[in-house]
C-alpha positions as CSV (number, residue, x, y, z in Angstrom):
1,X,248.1,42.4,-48.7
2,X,250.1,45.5,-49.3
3,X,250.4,47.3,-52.5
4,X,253.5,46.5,-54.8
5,X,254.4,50.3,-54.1
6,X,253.6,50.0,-50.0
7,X,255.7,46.6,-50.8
8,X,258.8,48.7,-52.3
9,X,258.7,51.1,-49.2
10,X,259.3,48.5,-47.0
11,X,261.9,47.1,-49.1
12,X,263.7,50.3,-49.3
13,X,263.5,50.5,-45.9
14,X,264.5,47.5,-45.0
15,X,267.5,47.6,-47.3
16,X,268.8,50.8,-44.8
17,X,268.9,48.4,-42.1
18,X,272.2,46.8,-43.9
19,X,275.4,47.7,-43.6
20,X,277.0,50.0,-46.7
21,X,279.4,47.1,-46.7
22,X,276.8,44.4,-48.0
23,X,276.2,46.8,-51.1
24,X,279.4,46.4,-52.5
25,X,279.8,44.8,-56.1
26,X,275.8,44.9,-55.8
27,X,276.1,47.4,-58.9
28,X,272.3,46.3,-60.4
29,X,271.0,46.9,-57.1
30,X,267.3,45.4,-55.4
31,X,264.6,44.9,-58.1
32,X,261.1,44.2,-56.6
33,X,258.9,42.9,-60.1
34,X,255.2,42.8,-59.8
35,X,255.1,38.9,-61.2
36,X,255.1,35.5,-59.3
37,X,257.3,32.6,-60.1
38,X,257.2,29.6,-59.4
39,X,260.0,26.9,-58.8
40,X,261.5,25.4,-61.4
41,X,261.3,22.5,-59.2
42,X,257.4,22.6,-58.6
43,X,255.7,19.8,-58.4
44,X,252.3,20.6,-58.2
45,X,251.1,24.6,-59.5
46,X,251.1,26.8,-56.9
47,X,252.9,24.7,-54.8
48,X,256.5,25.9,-54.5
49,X,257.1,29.6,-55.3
50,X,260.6,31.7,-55.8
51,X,260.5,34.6,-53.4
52,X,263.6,36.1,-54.4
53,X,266.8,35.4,-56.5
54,X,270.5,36.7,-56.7
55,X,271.8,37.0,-59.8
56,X,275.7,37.6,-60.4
57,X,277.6,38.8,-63.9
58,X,276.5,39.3,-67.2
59,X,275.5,42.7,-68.9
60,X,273.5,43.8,-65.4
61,X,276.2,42.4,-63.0
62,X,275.3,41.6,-59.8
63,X,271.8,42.0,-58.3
64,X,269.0,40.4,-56.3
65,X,265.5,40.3,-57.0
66,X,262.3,40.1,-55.4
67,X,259.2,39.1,-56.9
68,X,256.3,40.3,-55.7
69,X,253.7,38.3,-56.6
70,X,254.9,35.0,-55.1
71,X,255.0,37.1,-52.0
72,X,251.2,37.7,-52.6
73,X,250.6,34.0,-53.2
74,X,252.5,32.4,-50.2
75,X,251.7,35.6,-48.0
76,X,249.1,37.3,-49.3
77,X,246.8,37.1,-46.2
78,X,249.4,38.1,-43.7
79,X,249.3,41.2,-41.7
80,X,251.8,44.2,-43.6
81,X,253.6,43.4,-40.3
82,X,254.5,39.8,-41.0
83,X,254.4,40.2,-44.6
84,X,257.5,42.7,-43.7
85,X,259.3,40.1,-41.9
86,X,259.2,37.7,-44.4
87,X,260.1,40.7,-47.0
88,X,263.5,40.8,-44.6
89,X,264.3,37.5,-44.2
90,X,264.1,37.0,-48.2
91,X,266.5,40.0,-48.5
92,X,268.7,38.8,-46.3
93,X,268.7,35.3,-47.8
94,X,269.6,36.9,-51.4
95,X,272.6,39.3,-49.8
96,X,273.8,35.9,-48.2
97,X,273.6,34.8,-51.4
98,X,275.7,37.9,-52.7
99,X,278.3,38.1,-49.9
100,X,278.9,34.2,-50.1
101,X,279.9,34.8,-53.7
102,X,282.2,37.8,-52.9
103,X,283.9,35.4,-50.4
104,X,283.9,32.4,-53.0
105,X,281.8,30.2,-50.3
106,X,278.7,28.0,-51.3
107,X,277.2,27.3,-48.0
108,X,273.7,28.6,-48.4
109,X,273.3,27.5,-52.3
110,X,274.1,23.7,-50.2
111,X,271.4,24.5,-47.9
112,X,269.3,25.4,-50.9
113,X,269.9,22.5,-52.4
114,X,269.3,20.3,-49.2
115,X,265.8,21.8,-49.2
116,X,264.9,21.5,-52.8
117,X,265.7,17.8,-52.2
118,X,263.5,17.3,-48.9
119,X,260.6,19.3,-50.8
120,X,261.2,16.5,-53.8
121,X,261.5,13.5,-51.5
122,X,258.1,15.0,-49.8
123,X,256.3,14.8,-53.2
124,X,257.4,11.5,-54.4
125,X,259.2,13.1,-57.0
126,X,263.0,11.5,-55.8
127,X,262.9,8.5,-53.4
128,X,266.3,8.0,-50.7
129,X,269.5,9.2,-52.0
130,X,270.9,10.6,-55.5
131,X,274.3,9.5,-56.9
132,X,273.9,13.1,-58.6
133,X,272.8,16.3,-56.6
134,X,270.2,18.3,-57.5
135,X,271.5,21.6,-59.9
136,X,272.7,24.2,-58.8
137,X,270.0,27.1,-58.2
């Protein structure tokens, strides 16, 4: 498992692989904190972590973060190679997040929603359809 500060290398890093473009109205920037979090929608501990978040307005504005510690529980015994690719495909997850919102689309908060539902159904915890859909993340 990498270091949290070999872990913000590669984040920095693979930040430069994005277009300038991506950054705008990204004015709090890419935070990597050192503690896990779990799901609001956990159903069992440990069992359902938050990787990453985007966050928009308020006093800090728009930002994503990444949390290192759920990293180090759902990948903790991957190579640093792997771990890196999951580090990217998180990042890019939260700047679709980011450039959704610039665009006023909600695709990818439906297909977060979609699998918040399936991971519910799989644990018993909602059975078949809702009249109501599951909050937004």
């Amino acid at each position: 498992m990498m270091t949290i500060d070999e872990m913000q290398d590669v984040l920095d890093e693979l930040a430069e692989e994005l277009p300038e473009a991506f950054y705008r109205e990204l004015n709090g920037g890419i935070v990597l904190l050192p503690e896990a979090k779990e799901s609001e929608y956990t159903q069992r501990p440990g069992d359902l972590y938050t990787l990453g978040e985007y966050h928009r307005g308020g006093g800090l504005g728009n930002y994503i973060k990444i949390y290192y510690g759920s990293f180090e529980h759902v990948f903790g015994t991957l190579p640093d190679e792997a771990m890196k690719n999951e580090l990217r495909k998180t990042l890019r997850h939260e700047f679709r997040h980011h450039l959704e919102h610039l665009a006023g689309e909600d695709g990818l908060e439906i297909e977060d929603e979609i699998y918040i539902r399936k991971y519910l159904e799989s644990r018993g915890a909602i059975k078949g359809r809702r009249k109501k859909p599951i909050p937004k993340l």
